[in-house]
C-alpha positions in Angstrom: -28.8 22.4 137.1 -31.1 21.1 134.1 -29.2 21.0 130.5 -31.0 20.1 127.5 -32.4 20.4 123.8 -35.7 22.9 123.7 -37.5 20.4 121.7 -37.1 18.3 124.9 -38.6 21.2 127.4 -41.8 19.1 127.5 -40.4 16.6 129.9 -39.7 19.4 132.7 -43.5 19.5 133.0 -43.5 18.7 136.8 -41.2 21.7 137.9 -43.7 24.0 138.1 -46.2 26.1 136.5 -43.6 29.4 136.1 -41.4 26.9 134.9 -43.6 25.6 132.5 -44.5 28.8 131.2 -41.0 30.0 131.3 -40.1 26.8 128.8 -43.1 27.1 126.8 -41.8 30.7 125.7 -38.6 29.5 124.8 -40.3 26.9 122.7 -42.4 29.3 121.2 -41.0 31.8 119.7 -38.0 33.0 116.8 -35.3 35.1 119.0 -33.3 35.8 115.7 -36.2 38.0 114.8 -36.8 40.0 118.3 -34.5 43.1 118.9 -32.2 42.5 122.0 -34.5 43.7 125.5 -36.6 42.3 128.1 -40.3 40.8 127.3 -42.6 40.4 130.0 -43.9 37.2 129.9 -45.9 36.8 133.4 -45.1 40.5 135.1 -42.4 40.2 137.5 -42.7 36.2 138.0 -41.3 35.6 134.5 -39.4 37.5 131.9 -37.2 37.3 129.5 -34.4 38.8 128.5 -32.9 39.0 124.7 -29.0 39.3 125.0 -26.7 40.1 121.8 -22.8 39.5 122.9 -19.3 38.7 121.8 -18.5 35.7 124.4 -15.3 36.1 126.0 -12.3 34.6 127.8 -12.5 32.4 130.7 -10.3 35.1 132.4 -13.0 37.4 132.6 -15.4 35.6 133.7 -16.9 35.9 136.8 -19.5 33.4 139.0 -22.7 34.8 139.6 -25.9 33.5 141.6 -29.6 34.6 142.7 -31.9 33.7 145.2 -35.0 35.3 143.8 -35.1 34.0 140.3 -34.2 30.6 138.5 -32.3 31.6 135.3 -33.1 29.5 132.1 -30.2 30.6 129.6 -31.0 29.0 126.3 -28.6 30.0 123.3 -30.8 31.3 119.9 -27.7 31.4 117.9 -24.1 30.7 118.3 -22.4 28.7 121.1 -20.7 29.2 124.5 -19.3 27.6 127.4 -21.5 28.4 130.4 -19.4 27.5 133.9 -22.3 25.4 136.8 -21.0 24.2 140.4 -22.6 24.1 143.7 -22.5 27.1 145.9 -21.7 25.2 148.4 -18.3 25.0 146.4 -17.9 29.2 146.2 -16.9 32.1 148.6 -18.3 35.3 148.4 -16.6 37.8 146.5 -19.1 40.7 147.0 -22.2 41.2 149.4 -24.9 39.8 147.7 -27.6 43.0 146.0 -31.2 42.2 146.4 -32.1 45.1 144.0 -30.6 43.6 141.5 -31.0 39.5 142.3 -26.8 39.0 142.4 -23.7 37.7 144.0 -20.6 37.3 142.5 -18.1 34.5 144.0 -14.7 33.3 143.7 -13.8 29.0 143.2 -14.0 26.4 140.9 -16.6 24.7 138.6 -17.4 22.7 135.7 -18.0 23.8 132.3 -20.3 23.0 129.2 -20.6 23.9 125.6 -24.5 25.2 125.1 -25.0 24.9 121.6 -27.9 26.3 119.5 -30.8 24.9 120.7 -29.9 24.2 123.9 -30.9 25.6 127.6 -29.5 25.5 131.4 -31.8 25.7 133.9 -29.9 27.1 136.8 -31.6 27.3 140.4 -30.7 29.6 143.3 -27.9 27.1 144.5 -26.2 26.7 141.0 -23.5 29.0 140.6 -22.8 29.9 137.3 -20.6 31.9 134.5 -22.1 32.5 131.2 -21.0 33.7 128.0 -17.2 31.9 128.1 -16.1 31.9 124.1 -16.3 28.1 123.1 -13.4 27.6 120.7 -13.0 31.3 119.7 -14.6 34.4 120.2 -18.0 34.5 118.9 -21.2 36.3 118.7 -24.3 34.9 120.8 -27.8 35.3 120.8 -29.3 34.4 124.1 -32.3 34.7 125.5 -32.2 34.6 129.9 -35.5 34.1 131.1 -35.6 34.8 134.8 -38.3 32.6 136.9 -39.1 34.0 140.4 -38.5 31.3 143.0 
């Protein structure tokens, strides 16, 4: 798990050219302006996709993983807490769905405020559990661009 500032996505350089790509985007562009959906950015190998929400209570929550894709969740506007631990930390709540990149899990984790601004990169062995309200209950623009492994 990678969390930062976007104006700092220049120092992830040596992760890989999807990765770099993937940041660039992120970098690059106004999400307030796009209508929620999903942008192709390299065909299948990176995309992204523009997310409107209300966040919501930890209680509803649930962890969630891939093994195809790295997800890079960077919040346009708003704030929420987005839950990271090791999978090595989870059970397996469901069987994991290839068409659609997902497992869900039950256990315990860490979680962080992701502010305006700022991105999680989470790889296929970070478990995680976005859009958790912050303080209260808020709207979110997020953009979740999805980097094949």
């Amino acid at each position: 798990m990678i969390f930062d500032y976007i104006k700092n996505s220049k120092l992830y350089t040596a992760q890989g050219s999807r990765l770099n790509i993937a940041l660039q985007f992120l970098h690059d562009n106004d999400f307030i302006a796009m209508e929620p959906g999903r942008y192709p950015i390299q065909g299948d190998e990176v995309y992204a996709l523009v997310q409107e929400y209300e966040t919501k209570p930890i209680e509803e929550g649930k962890w969630e993983a891939h093994r195809k894709y790295i997800d890079i969740q960077y919040v346009a506007d708003g704030e929420e807490r987005i839950g990271f631990a090791s999978l090595s930390q989870m059970n397996g709540s469901q069987d994991y769905n290839p068409d659609k990149d997902i497992q869900f899990f039950q256990g315990e984790g860490h979680f962080m405020e992701v502010k305006k601004g700022q991105f999680m990169i989470l790889f296929p062995e970070d478990a995680h559990m976005p859009g958790i309200q912050a303080s209260t209950k808020q709207k979110v623009r997020k953009v979740v661009v999805k980097v094949l492994v």
